[in-house]
N, C-alpha and C positions, 0 to 999 in steps of 0.2 A: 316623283310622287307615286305615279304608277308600278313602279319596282315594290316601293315600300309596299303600297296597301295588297297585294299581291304578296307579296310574303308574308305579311301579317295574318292577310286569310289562310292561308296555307300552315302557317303555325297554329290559328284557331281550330284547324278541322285533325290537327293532330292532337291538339289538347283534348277536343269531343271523342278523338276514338277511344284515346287513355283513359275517358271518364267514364266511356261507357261499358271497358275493360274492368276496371275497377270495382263499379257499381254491379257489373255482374259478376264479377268471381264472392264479392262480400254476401253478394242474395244465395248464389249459388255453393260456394265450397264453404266458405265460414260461419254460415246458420246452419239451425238446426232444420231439421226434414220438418217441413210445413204441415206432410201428407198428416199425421196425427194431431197434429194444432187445427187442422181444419175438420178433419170429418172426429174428434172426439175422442178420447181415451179409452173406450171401449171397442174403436175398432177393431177389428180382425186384420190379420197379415195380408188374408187373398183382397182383403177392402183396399187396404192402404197402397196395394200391388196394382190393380187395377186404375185406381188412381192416380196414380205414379205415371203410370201409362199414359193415360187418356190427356194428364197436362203436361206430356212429353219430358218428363223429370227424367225414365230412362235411358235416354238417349245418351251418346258419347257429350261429353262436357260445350268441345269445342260446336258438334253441328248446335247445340240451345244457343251458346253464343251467338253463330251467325246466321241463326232462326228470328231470335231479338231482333241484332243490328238492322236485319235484311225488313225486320219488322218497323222498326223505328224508322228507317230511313223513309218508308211510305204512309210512315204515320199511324202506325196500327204497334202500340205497344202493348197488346198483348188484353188477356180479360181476367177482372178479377177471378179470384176464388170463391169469393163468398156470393156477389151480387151476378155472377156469370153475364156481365154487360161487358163493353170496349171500357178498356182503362185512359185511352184519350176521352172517351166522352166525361167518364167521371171526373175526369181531372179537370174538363174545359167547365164542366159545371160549377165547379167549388174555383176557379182560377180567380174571376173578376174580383170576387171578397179579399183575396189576399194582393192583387196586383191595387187596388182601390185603398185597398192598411197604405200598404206599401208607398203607393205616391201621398198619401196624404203625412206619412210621417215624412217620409224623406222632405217635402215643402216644408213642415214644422222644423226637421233638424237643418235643413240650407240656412232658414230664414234666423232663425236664433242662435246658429254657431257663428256665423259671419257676423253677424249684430256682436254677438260675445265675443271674438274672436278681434275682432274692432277695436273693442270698446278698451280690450286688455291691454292691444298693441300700441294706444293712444294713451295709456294711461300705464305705463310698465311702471313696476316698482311702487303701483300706487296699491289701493285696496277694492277698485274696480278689477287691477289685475289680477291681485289678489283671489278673489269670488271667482271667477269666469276660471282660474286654474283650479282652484279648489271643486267647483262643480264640475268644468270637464273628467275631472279624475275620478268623480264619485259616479259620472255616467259613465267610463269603461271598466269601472272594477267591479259594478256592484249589477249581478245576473240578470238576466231579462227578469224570470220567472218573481224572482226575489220581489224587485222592484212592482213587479204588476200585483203582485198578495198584498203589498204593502198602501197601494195605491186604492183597491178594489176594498182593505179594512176601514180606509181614509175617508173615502169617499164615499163610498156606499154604503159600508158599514157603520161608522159613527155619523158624519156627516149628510149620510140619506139626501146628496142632492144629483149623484151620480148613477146610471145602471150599473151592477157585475159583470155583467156580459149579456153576449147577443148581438144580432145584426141589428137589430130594431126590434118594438113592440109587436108581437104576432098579429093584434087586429090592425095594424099599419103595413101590410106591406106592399111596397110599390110596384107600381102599376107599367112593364114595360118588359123588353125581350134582352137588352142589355145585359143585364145582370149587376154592372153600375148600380147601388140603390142611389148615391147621387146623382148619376145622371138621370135617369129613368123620372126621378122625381122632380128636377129640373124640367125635362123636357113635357112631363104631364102636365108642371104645374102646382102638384100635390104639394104644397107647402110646410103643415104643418105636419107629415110624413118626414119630407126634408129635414127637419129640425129636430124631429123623433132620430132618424140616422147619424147625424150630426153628434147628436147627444152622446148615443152610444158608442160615437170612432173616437170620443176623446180620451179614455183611460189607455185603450190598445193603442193608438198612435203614438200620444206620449212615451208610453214603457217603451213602443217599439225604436221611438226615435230618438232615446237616450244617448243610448250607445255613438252613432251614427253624429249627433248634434255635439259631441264628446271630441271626435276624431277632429271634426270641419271647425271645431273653434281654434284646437291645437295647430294645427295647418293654416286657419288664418291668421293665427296672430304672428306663427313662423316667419311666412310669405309676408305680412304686412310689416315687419320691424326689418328686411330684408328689402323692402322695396321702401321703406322713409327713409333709408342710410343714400338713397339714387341719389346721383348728380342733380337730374332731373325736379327730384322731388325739394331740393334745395333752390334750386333757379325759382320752380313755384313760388317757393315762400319770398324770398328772394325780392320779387317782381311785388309781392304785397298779395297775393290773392291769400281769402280768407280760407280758416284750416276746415269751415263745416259747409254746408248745401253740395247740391247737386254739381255747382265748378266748381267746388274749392280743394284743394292741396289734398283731405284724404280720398276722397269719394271719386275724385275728378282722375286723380293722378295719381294716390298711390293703391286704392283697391280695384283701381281698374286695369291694373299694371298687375296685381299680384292675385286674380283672380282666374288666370291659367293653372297652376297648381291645385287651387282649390275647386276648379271648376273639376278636373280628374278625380278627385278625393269624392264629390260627391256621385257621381255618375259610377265607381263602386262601389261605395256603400249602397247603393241603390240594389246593385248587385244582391250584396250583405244582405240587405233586408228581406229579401225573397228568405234566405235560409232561416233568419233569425224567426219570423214570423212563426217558424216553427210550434216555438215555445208560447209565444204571444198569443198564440190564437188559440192556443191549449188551457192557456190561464182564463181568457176571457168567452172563452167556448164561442169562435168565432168562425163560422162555416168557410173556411178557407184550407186548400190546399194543405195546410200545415195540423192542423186538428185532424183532418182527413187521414194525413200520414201516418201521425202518431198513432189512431186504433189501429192500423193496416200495419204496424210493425208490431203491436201486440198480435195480432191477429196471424201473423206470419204471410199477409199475402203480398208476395215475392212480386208481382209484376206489378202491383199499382206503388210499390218503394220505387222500385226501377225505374218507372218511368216518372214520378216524381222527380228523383235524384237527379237523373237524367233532362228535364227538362227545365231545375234548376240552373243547372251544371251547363248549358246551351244559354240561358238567358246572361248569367252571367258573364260566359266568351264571350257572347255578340255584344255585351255593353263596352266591356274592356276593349275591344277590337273599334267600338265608333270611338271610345273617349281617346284611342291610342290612333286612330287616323286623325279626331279633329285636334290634337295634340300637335302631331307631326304638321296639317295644315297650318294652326297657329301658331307655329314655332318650328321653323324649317331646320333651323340647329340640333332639333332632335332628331330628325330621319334622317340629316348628313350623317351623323354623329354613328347612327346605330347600324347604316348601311356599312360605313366602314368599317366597324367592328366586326 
């Protein structure tokens, strides 16, 4: 076991060097020069020279490169262009709003993909299964952005019982160092704040956790029509136990058997959702990382993309690297399997 997780780290810190190759030759060789996106259209050649200078754009290609890395590795990815602060701080400022999307969709897509995902595998060929394929398909084909205008016309717009967007109402904001507004507001006490935040994560969670609720329904009912064909799950029945509660034949025996599979599926989508958010939090103007990006790519400013990208691009590894050791602990067949390979 110790072989495996040892290799797999070793293959994650070459996937992070690749990414942050990538991410800088795309800022650096395949955009356009930022120097007149930022200081304006009427600058002067000696302005735009001088600036050039001052945020080391001069330099040979490769020393920026291992200026960055050598940056990043100490955690100092560099200062914007515009706000001239650490682009870690701004990042860590705007991160909790989007890591907070993030777990609250991913719990919305586990909890109702698995439910649908169920519901189809027990019911195949019926018109339960039916809905649960027809809606998984309609949550991966149909755009974040799409579904969130559509959602924000629905709701807010005819039906006035939803916000557009936003963290929460400006005279509500909670009271605490977190940046959590759920926890912060838990932890105060602040109740009717609480419910104010709440209000406003339902249209962005949902849109965001479409897609993601899409994938885990498909994967369970895969995994679960693959684990009711078990021996196992015949001797259940078998024996008399009943097919519904907490012992009985599916829940007891056959989603608890076919819940390795999907356990991996959601842990990256989780992944997924850091990137996706992108869009989500653009639609819903939600102070997260991802709205963050998107002006700072209009904007041209090259180190707060980078390390963005970059610290998606990390969150990501390290999730796939825990779901791919507690894989290998809970299923020794796979780390036999892929050592010998």
């Amino acid at each position: 076991m110790a072989r495996y997780v040892i290799k797999r780290i070793l293959q994650s810190l070459l996937v992070l060097l690749g990414v942050s190759i990538v991410v800088f030759l795309i800022m650096r060789v395949f955009s356009a020069d930022p120097a007149p996106v930022v200081l304006g259209e009427h600058a002067t050649e000696e302005a735009i020279q001088e600036w050039r200078e001052a945020n080391g754009l001069n330099e040979p290609l490769i020393n920026q490169y291992f200026s960055f890395l050598f940056g990043a590795l100490h955690g100092d990815l560099g200062t914007s262009y515009y706000t001239h602060t650490s682009v870690t701080e701004e990042i860590m400022s705007r991160f909790p709003a989007t890591i907070e999307l993030a777990i609250v969709a991913i719990i919305i897509a586990s909890v109702c993909g698995i439910k649908l995902g169920v519901t189809a595998a027990t019911h195949r060929g019926q018109a339960a299964d039916g809905f649960s394929m027809v809606l998984s398909l309609v949550g991966v084909s149909m755009p974040v952005f799409w579904l969130g205008i559509l959602l924000i016309i629905l709701f807010a717009g005819v039906l006035h019982i939803l916000p557009s967007g936003g963290r929460c109402d400006p005279l509500l904001q909670p009271v605490g160092g977190t940046g959590f507004y759920i926890l912060d507001t838990l932890l105060s006490g602040d109740f009717e704040t609480l419910g104010d935040v709440l209000i406003h994560m339902i249209l962005p969670a949902l849109t965001l956790a479409m897609y993601s609720m899409a994938i885990i329904t498909r994967m369970t009912r895969s995994s679960m029509l693959d684990t009711l064909n078990e021996d196992y799950v015949r001797t259940a029945r078998a024996k008399g136990l009943p097919e519904g509660g907490k012992k009985g034949v599916i829940h007891h025996h056959a989603l608890r058997n076919a819940m390795l599979p999907i356990t991996t599926v959601i842990g990256l989508q989780f992944g997924s959702l850091l990137g996706g958010a992108l869009l989500t939090e653009t639609v819903f103007a939600w102070p997260g990382i991802g709205k963050y990006t998107v002006e700072c790519i209009l904007k041209s400013d090259f180190p707060v993309v980078q390390g963005v990208v970059l610290l998606i691009g990390c969150i990501f590894v390290v999730i796939n690297l825990v779901v791919d050791i507690i894989y290998a602990y809970l299923d020794p067949r796979i780390k036999y399997s892929r050592e010998e390979g």
